[in-house]
N, C-alpha and C positions, 0 to 999 in steps of 0.2 A: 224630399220636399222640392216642390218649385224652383229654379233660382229667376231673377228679378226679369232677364232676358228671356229664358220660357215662358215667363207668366205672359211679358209683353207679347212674343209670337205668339201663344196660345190665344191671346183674346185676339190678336188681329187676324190669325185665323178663321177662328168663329167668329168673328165677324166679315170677313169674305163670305161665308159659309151662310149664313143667315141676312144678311145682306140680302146676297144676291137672288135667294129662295124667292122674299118677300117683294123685290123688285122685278124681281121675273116675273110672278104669278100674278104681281099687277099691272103688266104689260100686258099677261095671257088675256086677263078677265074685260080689262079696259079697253083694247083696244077691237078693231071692226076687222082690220086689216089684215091679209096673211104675214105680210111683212112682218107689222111689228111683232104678230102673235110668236112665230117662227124667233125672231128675236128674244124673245122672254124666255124659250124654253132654251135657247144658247145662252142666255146669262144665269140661269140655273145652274147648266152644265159646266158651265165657265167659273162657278161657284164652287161645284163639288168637285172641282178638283184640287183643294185643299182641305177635302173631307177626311183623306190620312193623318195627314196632320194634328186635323180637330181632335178626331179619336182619339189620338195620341197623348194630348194635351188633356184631354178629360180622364186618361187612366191616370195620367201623373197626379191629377188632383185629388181622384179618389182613393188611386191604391199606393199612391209614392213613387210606383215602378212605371216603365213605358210600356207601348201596348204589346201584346205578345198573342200570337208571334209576330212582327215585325213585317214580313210579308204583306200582312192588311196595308198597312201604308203605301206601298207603291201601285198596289191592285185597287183599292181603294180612290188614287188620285189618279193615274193614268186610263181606267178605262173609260176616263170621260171623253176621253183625246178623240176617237171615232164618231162618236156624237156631233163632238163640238165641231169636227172636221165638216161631216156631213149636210149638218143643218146650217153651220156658217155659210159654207157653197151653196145650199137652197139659198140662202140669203141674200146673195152677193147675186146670185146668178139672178136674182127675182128681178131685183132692182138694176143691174151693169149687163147683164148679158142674158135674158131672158129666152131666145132663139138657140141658145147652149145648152140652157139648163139642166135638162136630162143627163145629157154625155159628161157636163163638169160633175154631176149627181153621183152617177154610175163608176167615176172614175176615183173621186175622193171617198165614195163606200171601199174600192177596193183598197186602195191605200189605207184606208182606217183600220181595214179587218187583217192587211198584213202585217200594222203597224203593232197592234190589240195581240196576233199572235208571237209573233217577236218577242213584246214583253213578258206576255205569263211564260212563256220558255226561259226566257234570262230571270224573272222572278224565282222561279221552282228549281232553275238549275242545281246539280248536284255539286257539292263543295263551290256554293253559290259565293262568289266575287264578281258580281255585275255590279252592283250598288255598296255603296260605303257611307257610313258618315261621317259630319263633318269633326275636323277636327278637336272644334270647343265642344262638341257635345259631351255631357255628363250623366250617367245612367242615373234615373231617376231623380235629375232636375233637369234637366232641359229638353227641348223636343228630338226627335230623332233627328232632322234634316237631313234626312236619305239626299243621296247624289248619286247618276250612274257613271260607273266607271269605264272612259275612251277607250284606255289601256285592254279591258278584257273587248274578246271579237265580237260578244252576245252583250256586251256593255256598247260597244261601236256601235253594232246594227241596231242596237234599239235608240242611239241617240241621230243616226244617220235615216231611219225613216220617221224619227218624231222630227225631225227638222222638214224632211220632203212633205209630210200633212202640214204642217205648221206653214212653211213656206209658200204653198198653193192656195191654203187663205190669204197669206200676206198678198203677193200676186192681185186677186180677186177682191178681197173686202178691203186691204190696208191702199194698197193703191190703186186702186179700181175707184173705190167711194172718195178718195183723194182728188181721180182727175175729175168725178162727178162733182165736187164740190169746187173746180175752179172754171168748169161752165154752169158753175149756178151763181147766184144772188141771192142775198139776206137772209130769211130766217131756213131756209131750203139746204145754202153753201153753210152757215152754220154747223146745222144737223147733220150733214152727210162729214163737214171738219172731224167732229166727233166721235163719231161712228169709223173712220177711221185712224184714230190715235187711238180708241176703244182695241179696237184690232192689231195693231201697232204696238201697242203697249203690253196686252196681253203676249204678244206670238215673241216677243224680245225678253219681257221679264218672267216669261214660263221656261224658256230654255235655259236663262240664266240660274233660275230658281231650281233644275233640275240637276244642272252638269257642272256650273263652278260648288266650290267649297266657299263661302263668303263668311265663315263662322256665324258669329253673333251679326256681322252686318245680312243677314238673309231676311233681316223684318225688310231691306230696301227692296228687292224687287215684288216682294208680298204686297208690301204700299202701292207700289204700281200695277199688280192686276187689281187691288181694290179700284182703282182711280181709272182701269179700263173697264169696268162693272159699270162704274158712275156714268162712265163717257157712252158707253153703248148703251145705256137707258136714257140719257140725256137725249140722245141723239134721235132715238126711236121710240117716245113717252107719246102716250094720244095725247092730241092737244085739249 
């Protein structure tokens, strides 16, 4: 059964998860603009990468057990990482460095697709210790909260190129849309404020949520990608 702190991650999970679907698609449908369209389908992605988890969370409610085999979870939430990578840089590059765009394009594809293989190798590895969970966890009550392990080499490299994608949005959308928002004014420097703590908040509390052990405190960095969901919709909603 459940215990009290599963139940909690479990709905805040699915709720990122569902959130972010229905905020995206109404960015998708709503708006005219490539921008924001492009946006919608990054806060999708940005979504399902708590989609392991969800699943996870919904086996414990229906069958008691967590989800099996356990692999679903990390392939499940990390291959959104090359997505998010890709279409964040169309993003950033649209609006901050448009005359780039292609080459920042071309360059964060490759990094996503070396980052993409990295993982399913340290996923599938044999006498697999790449990932661990966290210490409170309870078989069949509480969620997995997988974490990759620094200590192993195939644990290292997949936290040392999820930090290199991660870091080249930060770069480009976190302080990029940063310095764009302190040569703007009023509802323009707002928007673009948002759009990066949206990025900011995600690319900080994705790596946290991936590589500390925080036990039961792990609903805190969860609360903050929800609240970079908000913030990148907030920031790129048609008017």
């Amino acid at each position: 059964m459940v215990n009290l702190i599963g139940m909690i991650d479990g709905i805040l999970v699915t709720t990122i998860v569902i959130l972010s679907i229905l905020i995206g698609l109404l960015n998708i449908l709503k708006s005219k603009a490539k921008f924001q369209k492009i946006t919608g389908i990054v806060i999708i992605c940005i979504g399902l990468v708590m989609l392991g988890p969800m699943l996870d969370f919904f086996a414990l409610l229906f069958t008691n057990l967590n989800i099996d085999p356990w692999e679903l979870i990390p392939v499940l939430s990390f291959i959104w990482i090359a997505p998010i990578l890709v279409l964040g840089i169309s993003m950033g590059a649209e609006a901050i460095l448009p005359d780039k765009k292609k080459l920042l394009i071309i360059i964060s594809a490759i990094l996503g697709i070396i980052f993409e293989i990295i993982m399913f190798i340290g996923v599938f590895a044999e006498n697999n210790g790449v990932f661990d969970t966290s210490e409170t966890w309870v078989l069949g009550e509480s969620l997995y909260n997988l974490r990759i392990v620094f200590e192993e080499v195939l644990g290292a490299a997949i936290i040392v190129s999820l930090i290199v994608c991660l870091a080249v949005i930060l770069v480009i959308n976190g302080i990029g849309f940063l310095q764009k928002a302190g040569e703007s004014s009023g509802v323009i420097k707002k928007k673009f404020m948002l759009i990066s703590l949206g990025w900011i908040a995600f690319i900080v509390f994705g790596v946290i949520d991936s590589v500390v052990d925080l036990g039961n405190m792990i609903l805190i960095p969860r609360l903050f990608i929800l609240l970079s969901v908000l913030c990148l919709y907030l920031g790129t909603k048609p008017s």
